[in-house]
C-alpha positions, 0 to 999 in steps of 0.5 A: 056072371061068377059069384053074383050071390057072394057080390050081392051079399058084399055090398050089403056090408057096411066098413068097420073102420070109421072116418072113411072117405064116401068112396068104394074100395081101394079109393076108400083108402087112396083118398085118406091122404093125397100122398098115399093116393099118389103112390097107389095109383103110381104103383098101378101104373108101374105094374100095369100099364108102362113099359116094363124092360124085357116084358112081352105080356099085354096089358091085358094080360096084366090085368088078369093076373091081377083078376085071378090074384083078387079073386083068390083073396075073395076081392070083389071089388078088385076082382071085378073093377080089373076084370072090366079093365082086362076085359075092355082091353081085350075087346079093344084086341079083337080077342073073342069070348072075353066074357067067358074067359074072364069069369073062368078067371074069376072062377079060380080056371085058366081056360082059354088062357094061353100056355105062358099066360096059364103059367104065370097067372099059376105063379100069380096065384102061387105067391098069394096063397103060399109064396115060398112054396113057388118053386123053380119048375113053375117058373121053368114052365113058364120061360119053356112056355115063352115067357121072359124073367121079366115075365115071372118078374111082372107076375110076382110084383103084380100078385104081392101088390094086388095082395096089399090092394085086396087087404086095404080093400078088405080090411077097411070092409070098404064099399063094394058094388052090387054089380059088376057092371058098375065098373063098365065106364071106368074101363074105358078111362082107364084102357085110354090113360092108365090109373093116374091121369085126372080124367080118371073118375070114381066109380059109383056104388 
């Protein structure tokens, strides 16, 4: 697994926010009032998993957009929680190496990704680190690569939304598991209905 040292390291730190809800991550911040809960998780949904007019790029592909847009931000636990949701949707795809090619993501690679993915997922990681420097011809390449304005849309909505996700996370110094591996089950919740629906539990430390 990518980065097992730095994950381990995370998770020993303690918030520095005091009057934090006893939950990882973003929930930390979703559970401070019912109303910022409901937005959260509603923009999640928005970008992630409806319908997005004129888009052609998977959920799973969603998905590693904003696993590469974390992991540029140095966010574990985003990073990981939707490296498991891409990775569940991938399997579910018949996609194979998903391991490998999810970790590469992690890793700050774009191996085994598609030429239109490997473009947006640079459009992704261009916004997070110096927005106004993106400029047209990645976006070029990425519709020669097959992708829609849609696409780049998706591309560029996803990495400023996981940007504010990472710095919620981060800032609070939330809870963060030592493994990967704790997001597993939720996974599953999440590839069967979405960031909003009740059957939705949290995941453990």
């Amino acid at each position: 697994m990518a980065r097992d040292d730095e994950r381990s390291s995370r998770a020993g730190e303690a918030p520095i926010v005091g009057g934090l809800p006893d939950v990882p991550g973003i929930l930390a911040a979703m559970r401070l009032t019912p109303s910022l809960e409901t937005h959260l998780r509603g923009l999640a949904d928005a970008l992630l998993v409806e319908e997005f007019p004129g888009s052609t790029i998977s959920r799973a592909e969603r998905e590693l957009l904003a696993t590469a847009v974390s992991a540029g931000n140095d966010c574990f636990y985003c990073m990981d929680s939707h490296g498991a949701f891409a990775s569940e949707l991938l399997s579910r795809d018949g996609a194979a190496g998903v391991s490998e090619l999810v970790d590469g993501i992690k890793s700050g690679g774009s191996d085994g990704l598609t030429p239109k993915l490997s473009a947006l997922v640079a459009i992704a990681r261009g916004v997070r680190s110096d927005p106004r420097g993106v400029s047209r011809a990645e976006v070029e390449r990425a519709l020669e690569a097959g992708a829609t304005d849609a696409d780049t849309q998706l591309a560029v909505l996803i990495a400023a939304a996981f940007c504010m996700y990472n710095r919620m996370v981060d800032g609070f110094r939330a809870p963060t598991p030592p493994s990967a591996e704790a997001y597993r089950d939720r996974a599953g919740q999440i590839a069967d209905y979405g960031y909003s629906a009740s059957q939705i539990t949290a995941i453990p430390r």
